[in-house]
C-alpha positions as CSV (number, residue, x, y, z in Angstrom):
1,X,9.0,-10.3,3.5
2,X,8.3,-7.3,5.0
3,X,7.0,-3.0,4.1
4,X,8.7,-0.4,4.9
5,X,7.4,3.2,3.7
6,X,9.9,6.1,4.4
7,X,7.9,9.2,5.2
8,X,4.5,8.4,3.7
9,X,2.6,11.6,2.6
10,X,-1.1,10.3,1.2
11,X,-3.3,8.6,3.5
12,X,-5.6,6.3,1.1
13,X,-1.9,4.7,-0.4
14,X,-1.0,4.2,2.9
15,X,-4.5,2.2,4.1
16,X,-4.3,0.5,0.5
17,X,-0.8,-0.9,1.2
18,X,-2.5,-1.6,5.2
19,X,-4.4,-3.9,3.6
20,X,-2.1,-5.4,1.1
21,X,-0.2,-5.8,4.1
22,X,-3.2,-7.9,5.9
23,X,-4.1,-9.9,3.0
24,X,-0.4,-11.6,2.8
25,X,0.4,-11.4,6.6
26,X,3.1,-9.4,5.7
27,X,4.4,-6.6,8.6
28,X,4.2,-2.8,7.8
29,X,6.8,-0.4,8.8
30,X,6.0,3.3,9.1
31,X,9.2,5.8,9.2
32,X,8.0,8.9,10.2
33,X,7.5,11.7,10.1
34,X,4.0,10.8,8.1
35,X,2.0,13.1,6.2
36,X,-0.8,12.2,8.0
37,X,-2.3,10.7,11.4
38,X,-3.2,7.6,11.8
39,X,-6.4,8.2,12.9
40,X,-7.3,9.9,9.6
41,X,-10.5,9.4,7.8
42,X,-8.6,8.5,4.6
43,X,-6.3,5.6,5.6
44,X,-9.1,4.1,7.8
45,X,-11.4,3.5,4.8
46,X,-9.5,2.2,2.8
47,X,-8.7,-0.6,5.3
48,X,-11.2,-0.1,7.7
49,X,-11.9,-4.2,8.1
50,X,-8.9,-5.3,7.6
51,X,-6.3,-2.4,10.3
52,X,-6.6,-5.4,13.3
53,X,-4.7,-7.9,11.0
54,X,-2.3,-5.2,9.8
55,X,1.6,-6.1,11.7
56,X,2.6,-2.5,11.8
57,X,4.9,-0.5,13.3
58,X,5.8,3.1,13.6
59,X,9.4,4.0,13.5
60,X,11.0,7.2,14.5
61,X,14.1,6.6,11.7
62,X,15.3,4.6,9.3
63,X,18.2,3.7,11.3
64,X,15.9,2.8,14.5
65,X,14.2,0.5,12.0
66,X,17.4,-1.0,10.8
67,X,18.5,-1.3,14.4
68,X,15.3,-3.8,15.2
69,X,13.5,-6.0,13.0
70,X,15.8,-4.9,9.6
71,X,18.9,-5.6,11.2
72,X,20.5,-7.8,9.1
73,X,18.0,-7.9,6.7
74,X,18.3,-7.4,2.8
75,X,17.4,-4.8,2.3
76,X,15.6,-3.2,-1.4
77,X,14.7,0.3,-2.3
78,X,12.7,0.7,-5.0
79,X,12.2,3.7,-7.4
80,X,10.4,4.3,-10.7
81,X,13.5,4.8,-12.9
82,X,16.8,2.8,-11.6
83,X,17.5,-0.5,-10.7
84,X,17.2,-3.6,-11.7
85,X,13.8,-4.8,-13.7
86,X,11.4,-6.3,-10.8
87,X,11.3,-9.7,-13.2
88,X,14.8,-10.3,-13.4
89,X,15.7,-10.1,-9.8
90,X,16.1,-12.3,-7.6
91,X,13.8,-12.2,-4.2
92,X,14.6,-13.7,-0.6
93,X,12.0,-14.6,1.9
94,X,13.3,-12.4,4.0
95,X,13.7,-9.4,1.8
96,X,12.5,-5.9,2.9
97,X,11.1,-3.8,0.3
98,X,11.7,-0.2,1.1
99,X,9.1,2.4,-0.6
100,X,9.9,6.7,-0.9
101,X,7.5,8.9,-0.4
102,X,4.9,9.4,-3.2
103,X,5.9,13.0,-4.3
104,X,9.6,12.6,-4.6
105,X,10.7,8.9,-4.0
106,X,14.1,8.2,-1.4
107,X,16.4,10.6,-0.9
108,X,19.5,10.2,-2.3
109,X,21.2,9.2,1.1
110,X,19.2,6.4,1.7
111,X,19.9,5.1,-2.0
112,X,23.5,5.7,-1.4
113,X,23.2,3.1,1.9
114,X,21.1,0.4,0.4
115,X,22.7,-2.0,-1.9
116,X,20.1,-3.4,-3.9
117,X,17.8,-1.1,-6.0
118,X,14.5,-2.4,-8.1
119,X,11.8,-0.9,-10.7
120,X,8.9,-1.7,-12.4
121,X,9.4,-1.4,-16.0
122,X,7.2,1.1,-17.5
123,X,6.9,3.3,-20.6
124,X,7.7,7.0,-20.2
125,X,4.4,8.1,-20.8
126,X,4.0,8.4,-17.3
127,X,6.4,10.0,-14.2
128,X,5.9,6.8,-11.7
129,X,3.2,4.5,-10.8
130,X,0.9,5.1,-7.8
131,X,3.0,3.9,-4.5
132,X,0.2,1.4,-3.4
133,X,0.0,-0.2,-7.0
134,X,3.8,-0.3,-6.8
135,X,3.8,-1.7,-3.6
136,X,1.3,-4.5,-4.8
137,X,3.2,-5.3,-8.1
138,X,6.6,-5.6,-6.1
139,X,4.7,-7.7,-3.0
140,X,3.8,-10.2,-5.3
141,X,6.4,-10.4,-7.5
142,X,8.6,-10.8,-4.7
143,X,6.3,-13.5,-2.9
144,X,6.5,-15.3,-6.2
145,X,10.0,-15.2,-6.7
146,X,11.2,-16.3,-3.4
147,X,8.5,-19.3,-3.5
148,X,6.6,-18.0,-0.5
149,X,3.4,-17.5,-2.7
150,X,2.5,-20.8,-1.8
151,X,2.0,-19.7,2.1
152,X,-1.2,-17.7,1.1
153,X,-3.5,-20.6,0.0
């Protein structure tokens, strides 16, 4: 399994998913451009212990991402209203779960090049979920699913 966030903007979703990340071994992508350095204040504490066990990687493009350690990969967007409910899909160790930006999701050119499409199920009351509570609900789901659950003790 693996993160990939396309064009973060918010630093403390970012350092929460950072430490997500750590706490599952799985490897974070980071398409820029970011909203943010990553030597802000914000995404350090809110996985200051945990950034030397982070796997990440900083990616110019999508396509540079897709080039290396996607290539071949399945590969999942995700967005707050269309897809296929999380539950009812059908994870791959090997997935790689591809988040938007927090304040307007993927662009519709990178839906139109990725396949497989997933969302949480949630009541209209609210626009989305936060990304790095989204990111945690999907991360585990997918673990789960796919039976690698069982590598995390």
């Amino acid at each position: 399994m693996q993160i990939v966030l396309f064009e973060p903007e918010i630093p403390p979703n970012t350092g929460n998913i950072a430490r997500l990340c750590a706490a599952t071994n799985t490897p974070l992508h980071l398409i820029k451009p970011l909203g943010f350095s990553l030597a802000d204040k914000y995404l350090k504490r809110a996985g200051l212990d945990y950034w030397p066990h982070v796997n990440l990687t900083v990616w110019d493009t999508l396509e540079d991402f897709l080039q290396g350690p996607g290539g071949g990969k399945r590969l999942i967007a995700t967005s707050a209203r269309h897809g296929s409910n999380l539950h009812e899909f059908a994870f791959e160790a090997d997935d790689v779960l591809l988040f938007g930006p927090e304040t307007r999701g993927l662009p519709g050119h990178v839906l139109e090049t990725v396949p497989h499409h997933i969302r949480i199920p949630i009541l209209n009351t609210v626009r989305s979920l936060n990304l790095s509570t989204s990111a945690g609900i999907i991360l585990y789901q997918a673990l789960i699913r796919s039976g690698e659950i069982s590598k995390l003790g």
